[in-house]
Structure formats: C-alpha cells, structure tokens
N, C-alpha and C positions, 0 to 999 in steps of 0.2 A: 567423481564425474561432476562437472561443472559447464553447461552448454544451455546457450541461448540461441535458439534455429527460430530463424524468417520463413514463413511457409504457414499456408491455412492447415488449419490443425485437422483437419478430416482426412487431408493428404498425409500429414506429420506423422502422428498421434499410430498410424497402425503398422510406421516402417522403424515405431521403438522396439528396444530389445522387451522380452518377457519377462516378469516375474524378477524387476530389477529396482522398482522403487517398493519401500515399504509406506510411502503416504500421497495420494493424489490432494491439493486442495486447487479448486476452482472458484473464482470468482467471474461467470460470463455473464455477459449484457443481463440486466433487469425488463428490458421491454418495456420504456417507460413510454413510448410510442413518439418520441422525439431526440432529434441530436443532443448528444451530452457534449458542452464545454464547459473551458470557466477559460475568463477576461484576464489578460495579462497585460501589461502597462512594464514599461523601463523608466526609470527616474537617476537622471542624472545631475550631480552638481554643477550649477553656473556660476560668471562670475556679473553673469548681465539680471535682467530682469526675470528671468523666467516664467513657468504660470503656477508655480504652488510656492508654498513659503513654508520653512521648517523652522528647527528652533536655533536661538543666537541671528535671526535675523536671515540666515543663508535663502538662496533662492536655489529652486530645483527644476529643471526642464523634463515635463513626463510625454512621454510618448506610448501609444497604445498600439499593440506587436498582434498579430496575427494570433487569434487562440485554437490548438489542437483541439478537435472533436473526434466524434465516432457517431454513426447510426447504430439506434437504439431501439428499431423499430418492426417488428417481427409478426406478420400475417401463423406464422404458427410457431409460435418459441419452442413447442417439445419438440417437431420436429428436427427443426437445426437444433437442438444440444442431445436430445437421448441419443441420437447415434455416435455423436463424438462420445459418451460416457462409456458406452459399451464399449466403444471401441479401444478405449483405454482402461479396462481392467484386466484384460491379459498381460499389461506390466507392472500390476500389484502382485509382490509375493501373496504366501497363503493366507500371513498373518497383518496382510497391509490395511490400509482403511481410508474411506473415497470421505472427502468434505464438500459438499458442492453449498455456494454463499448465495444466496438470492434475497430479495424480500417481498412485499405482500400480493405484491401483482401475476406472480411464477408460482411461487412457492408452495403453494398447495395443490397445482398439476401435475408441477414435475416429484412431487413427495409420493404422487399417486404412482405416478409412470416409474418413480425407480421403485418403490414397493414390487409391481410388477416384472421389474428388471432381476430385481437380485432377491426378491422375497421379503415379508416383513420382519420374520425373523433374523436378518440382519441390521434391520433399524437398532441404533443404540443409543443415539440421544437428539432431540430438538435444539439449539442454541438458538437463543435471543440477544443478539447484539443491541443494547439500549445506548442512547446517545438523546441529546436533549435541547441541541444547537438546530440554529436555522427557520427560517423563515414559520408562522404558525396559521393556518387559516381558522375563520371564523365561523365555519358554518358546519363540523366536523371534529373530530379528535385529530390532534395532530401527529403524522405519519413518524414516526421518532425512533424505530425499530429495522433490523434484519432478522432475515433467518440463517442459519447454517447447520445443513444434517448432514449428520452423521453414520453412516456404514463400515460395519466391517465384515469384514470378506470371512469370515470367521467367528463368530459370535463366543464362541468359548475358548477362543486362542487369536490376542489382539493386543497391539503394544499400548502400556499404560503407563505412564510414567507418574504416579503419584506424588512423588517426592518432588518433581521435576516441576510441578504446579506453584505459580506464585499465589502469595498471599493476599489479602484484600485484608482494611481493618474492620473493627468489629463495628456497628452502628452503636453499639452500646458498652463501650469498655467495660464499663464501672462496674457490668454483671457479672463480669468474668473474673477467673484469676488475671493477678499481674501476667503470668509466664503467657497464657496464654494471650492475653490484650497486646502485651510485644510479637509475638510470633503470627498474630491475625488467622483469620481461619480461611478456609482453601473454597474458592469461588463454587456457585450453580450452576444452575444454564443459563443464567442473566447474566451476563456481561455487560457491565456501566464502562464505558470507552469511549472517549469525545472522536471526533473523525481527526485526522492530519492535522496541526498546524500548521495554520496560515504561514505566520513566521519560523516555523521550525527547517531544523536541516531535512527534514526525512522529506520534507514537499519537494515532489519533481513537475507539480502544473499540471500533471494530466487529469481530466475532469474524473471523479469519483474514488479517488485513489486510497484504498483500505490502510490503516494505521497499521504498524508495526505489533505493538503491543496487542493485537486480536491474535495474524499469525505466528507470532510467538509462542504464544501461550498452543498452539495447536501443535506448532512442530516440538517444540520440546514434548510436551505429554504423547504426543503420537507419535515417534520414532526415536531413535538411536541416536548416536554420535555414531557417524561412518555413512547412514543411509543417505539413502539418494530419495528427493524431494520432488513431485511433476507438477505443474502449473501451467494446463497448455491454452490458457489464456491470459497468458505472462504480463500482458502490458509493462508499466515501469519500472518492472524487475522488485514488488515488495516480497516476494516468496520467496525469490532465490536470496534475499539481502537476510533475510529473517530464516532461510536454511544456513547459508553459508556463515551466518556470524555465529552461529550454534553447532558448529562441526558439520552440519550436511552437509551432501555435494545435491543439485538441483538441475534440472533442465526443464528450461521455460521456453514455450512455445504462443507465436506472434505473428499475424498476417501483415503487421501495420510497423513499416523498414522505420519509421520516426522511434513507435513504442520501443523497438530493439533496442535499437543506437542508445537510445535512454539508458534504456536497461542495461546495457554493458558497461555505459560511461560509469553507472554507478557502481557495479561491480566490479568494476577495474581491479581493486584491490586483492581481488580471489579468483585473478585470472581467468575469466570464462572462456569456454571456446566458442567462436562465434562461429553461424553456420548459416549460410546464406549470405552474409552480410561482411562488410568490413567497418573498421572504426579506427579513425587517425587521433593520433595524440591530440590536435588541434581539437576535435570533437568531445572530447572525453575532457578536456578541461572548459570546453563552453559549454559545457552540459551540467559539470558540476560546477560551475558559478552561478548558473542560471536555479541551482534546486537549492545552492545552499544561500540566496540572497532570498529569498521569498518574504515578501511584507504583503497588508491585504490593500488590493487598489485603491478603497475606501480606508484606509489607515490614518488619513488625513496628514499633519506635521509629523506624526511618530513613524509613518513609511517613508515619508523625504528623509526626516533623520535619519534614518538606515544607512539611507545611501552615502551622507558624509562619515559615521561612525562605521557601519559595521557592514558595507556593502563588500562580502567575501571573494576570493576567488578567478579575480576583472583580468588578473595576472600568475593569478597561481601555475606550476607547471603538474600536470597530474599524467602518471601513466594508464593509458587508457587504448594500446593497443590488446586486440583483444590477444587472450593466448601469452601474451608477454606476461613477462615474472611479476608475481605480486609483491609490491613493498612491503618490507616486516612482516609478510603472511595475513592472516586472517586476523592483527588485530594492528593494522593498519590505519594511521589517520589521514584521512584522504584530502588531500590538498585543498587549501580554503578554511581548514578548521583547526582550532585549536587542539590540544589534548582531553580537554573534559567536552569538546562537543559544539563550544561557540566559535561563531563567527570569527573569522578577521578581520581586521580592517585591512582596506584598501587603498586608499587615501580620497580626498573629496571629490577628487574626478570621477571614479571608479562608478561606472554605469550599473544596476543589477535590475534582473527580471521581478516582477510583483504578481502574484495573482490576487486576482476577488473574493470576496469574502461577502456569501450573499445573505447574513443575519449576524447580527452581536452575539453576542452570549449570555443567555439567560437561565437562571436557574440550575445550576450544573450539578448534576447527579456525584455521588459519592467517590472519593479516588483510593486509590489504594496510594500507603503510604511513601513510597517510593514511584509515583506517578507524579511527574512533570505538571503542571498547569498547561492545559492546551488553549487553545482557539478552535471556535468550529467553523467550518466553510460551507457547511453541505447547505445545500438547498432542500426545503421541505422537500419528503419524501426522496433525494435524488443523494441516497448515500449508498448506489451500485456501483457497477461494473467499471475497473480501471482502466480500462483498453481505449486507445483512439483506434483502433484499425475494425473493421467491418465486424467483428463477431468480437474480439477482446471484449478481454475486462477494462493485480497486487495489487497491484500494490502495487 
C-alpha cells in the first residue's frame, strides 16, 4: 500500500482500514505561535549584467519566488491533535507503535494527555533529537533539541529491530577494541542529526522539514519489510520516501493540495496512489528540479555557482503521474540526479530554486561515520512541523 490522500486528517484518519499499519509516526505543528516559512529565491545565468556575481567572472539574475507557509498557531494544541491520535490507533495492529515528534513548547502536555490516553505503562522511550545549527540568542540557553515519544500498543510484544539499528562512532576509539571501533556502537536516546541540507537532494523548500536519517532510523527499528507506514501529517512526503526506500508501503495524509503535489512528485518512483488529488508529468518534474537544486539564499558566489555547474533537473523528464509504473522499482534514480546521488548539470542557462539558510554552522556535534556533511537551516528553536497546510507537519 502506497497512497497519498488530500483531506483534513480528522475526516481521513477514521475512514482508514483497522489494524493495517504496524508504525504511526507523526510530526504535527509545534505551536510556535507564528507562520512557519523559509525564503526561496531562483538564480539564473546571464549573459548581461546581472545583480550577483559568481565564480570565473559569470553574472547571475536572482529573483525572489513566493515562499510556502502554514499557521502554526493554536489557542489549545491538545485539543486539535489528541483527538486525531486516538482516532488513529484503531489502525495500529496489536504489536504497532505510535511516535508523535514535537518539541519543548507541546511536548510535556501532550506526554501527559497520552499517558492518559493509552496509560503510562505503555510509554517506552523519550528521544532527544540534538542538532546544533541556527541562530543562538543571548539571554538564554539555546533551543537546540526535539522530542519524539514513544508508545507501544503493547508493551511486552512490539517490533524491535536491533540489528536493523545503525551505528554511530565511538567518541573514544582508542578505548576500545579495534573490531569493535570499526563496527561503532548502536545509538541512545540522543540523536546528534543536523536538520535537512540547505543544498542537498533530500530539500523540498517546505519550512521545517525533518531529515531522512531521523525517520530512518525509526522505521527500520519499528517495523518490517512489507508493513505499511501512517503519517497523517504527511506534508513533503519524508515518511513515506524513508518507508518506501526501506520496503514499506506508507499512506500519508495532508489538508494542504501544494504539500501533496510535493509529496507525490517525489515519490513518483514507488508509484503512489493519489487520492483527492491529481499530478501531471509536467508537475512531477518541476517539483523535482526545484528540491534537487536547492542552494542557501545567502550562499553568496557558491549558490550563483550552482546554477552554471550544477543547477539539476531545468529539463529533466520524470515520471510523476501518480499510480503510473515506477521506473526500475524502488531503487530508482529519479531524474535530475546522478547514480551516487549528485546533481546534474544543466547547462548555464538552467534556472533552479534556492532556499534560506537562517544561520552558519557552528560547532557541529559528532557524526556517525557514514553520515554525509550537512548544512543546518533551522531557525533557533523552529526545527518543527513539515506541513504548509493548516494542521501538517516529514518530511
């Protein structure tokens, strides 16, 4: 199963089938008590004057595009989300298990109100998502953390994939055996994970958008190969990209017709059914040009450069009706990219989307050895909910 439904998820969420996924994870609004975007900008190659300058001399024409938002702003958060949670655990098998993502402003109401919901006896772990990017104020500790709890529906019978867990390296090799300094040892509840790159493929623009490598690590250790994955605050489809590259099938659910479109275009590859909604080939390849050119607005000459070297996808052709055949199956390269994951070029004309990037990068907490270099984007304290539509969040 593989479907992406347009529809407020209060209505959605209770006309799903029963007892059919074994992992809910949710990432809904934070309630930071304002609109979440981020700043998108187009830069394109001139042959005239332009207003920015790149490198070898080139001129680039940038133009600043309309940026997707969402309200983020809730006279009573438990109300609007406990009832959508309740209302979707009747499609948790016995052995399924609910994640709900928030951070410090929610997160110790709603930890009370599902205690209340499902008993504390099913509580099984806090997660602390750390990240270390983004803006720092001076009069305070800097907000630098989420939470992510955990329930299962089941406390003495619950999918655990231990082997399925990546490793992290050791802070201190030299203590250890060699076997195990190569092998590293298997993560806490602290999770060190920079947010999205700026410039990476995985960026689709939409403000707050959770990194891969979080629910990765969730869906593998919490379900199967075969199960079915729900995220009925779906926004840019990172749940269902991080189910379906892993064997799940996923349905993600979105009031906001832009987040879907998104979301389909990028899962083009593992044929979604759409529902509510339609998505033309033409869509599905401007959607994935626009996620896989991503540089930060403030990039200065190194985001103009993009756009003569490595601006992706301006022409690429991508299948992106939804329901139609997926190319080469689930481990399909989706047009615009390479085999190992970079960019094309496009040639110096080749227009591509940017977003903002609202702090450097300072300090960056430990990686595991097979973790990329990232960029952070978030904004102090604003590394929530992916959704531009009224209630959304993935990814």
């Amino acid at each position: 199963m593989r479907k992406i439904i347009l529809g407020d998820n209060a209505d959605v969420v209770p006309t799903l089938p029963e007892r059919f996924a074994r992992l809910i994870y949710i990432d809904p609004p934070f309630n930071t008590g304002k609109a979440q975007k981020r700043d998108r900008i187009r830069v394109t190659a001139t042959a005239g004057a332009g207003n920015r300058a790149g490198f070898g001399g080139r001129r680039y024409d940038v133009e600043r595009l309309a940026s997707s938002s969402y309200r983020d702003d809730f006279d009573d958060f438990e109300s609007f989300l406990m009832p959508r949670v309740e209302a979707s655990l009747r499609c948790l098998t016995a052995d399924g298990s609910l994640f709900v993502h928030l951070d410090f402003r929610e997160v110790h109401y709603i930890k009370v109100a599902l205690d209340r919901l499902l008993g504390r006896q099913r509580f099984m772990n806090e997660i602390i998502w750390a990240y270390d990017f983004g803006g720092r104020p001076k009069n305070r500790w800097p907000a630098k953390h989420d939470t992510i709890l955990w329930y299962a529906m089941d406390p003495s019978d619950y999918v655990f994939n231990f082997d399925a867990m990546d490793r992290i390296p050791y802070m201190a090799p030299g203590l250890v055996s060699k076997d195990k300094a190569e092998r590293g040892k298997t993560p806490t509840d602290v999770w060190w994970q920079t947010i999205v790159p700026t410039s990476g493929r995985e960026k689709t623009g939409y403000p707050t958008q959770k990194p891969l490598g979080i629910v990765n690590r969730i869906i593998k250790v919490h379900s199967r190969v075969g199960d079915v994955v729900v995220d009925f605050f779906g926004g840019s489809g990172t749940t269902g990209e991080a189910a379906a590259s892993h064997g799940r099938g996923f349905v993600l659910v979105d009031d906001n017709e832009e987040a879907v479109r998104v979301a389909a275009a990028r899962l083009s590859p593992y044929a979604p059914e759409c529902v509510g909604f339609t998505l033309s080939a033409d869509a599905g390849a401007s959607a994935d040009a626009g996620a896989n050119a991503d540089a930060g607005a403030n990039a200065g000459d190194g985001g103009a450069a993009a756009a003569d070297g490595a601006a992706n996808g301006a022409g690429a052709s991508h299948e992106a009706a939804c329901g139609g055949e997926a190319a080469n199956g689930a481990n399909a390269t989706p047009a615009g990219a390479t085999a190992d994951g970079s960019p094309d070029a496009a040639g110096a004309g080749a227009p591509f989307v940017a977003r903002g990037d609202e702090g450097p990068e300072v300090d960056a907490p430990p990686r595991a050895a097979n973790e990329a270099p990232r960029d952070d984007g978030a904004g102090e304290g604003q590394c929530g909910d992916e959704s531009i539509g009224r209630m959304k969040s993935t990814g």
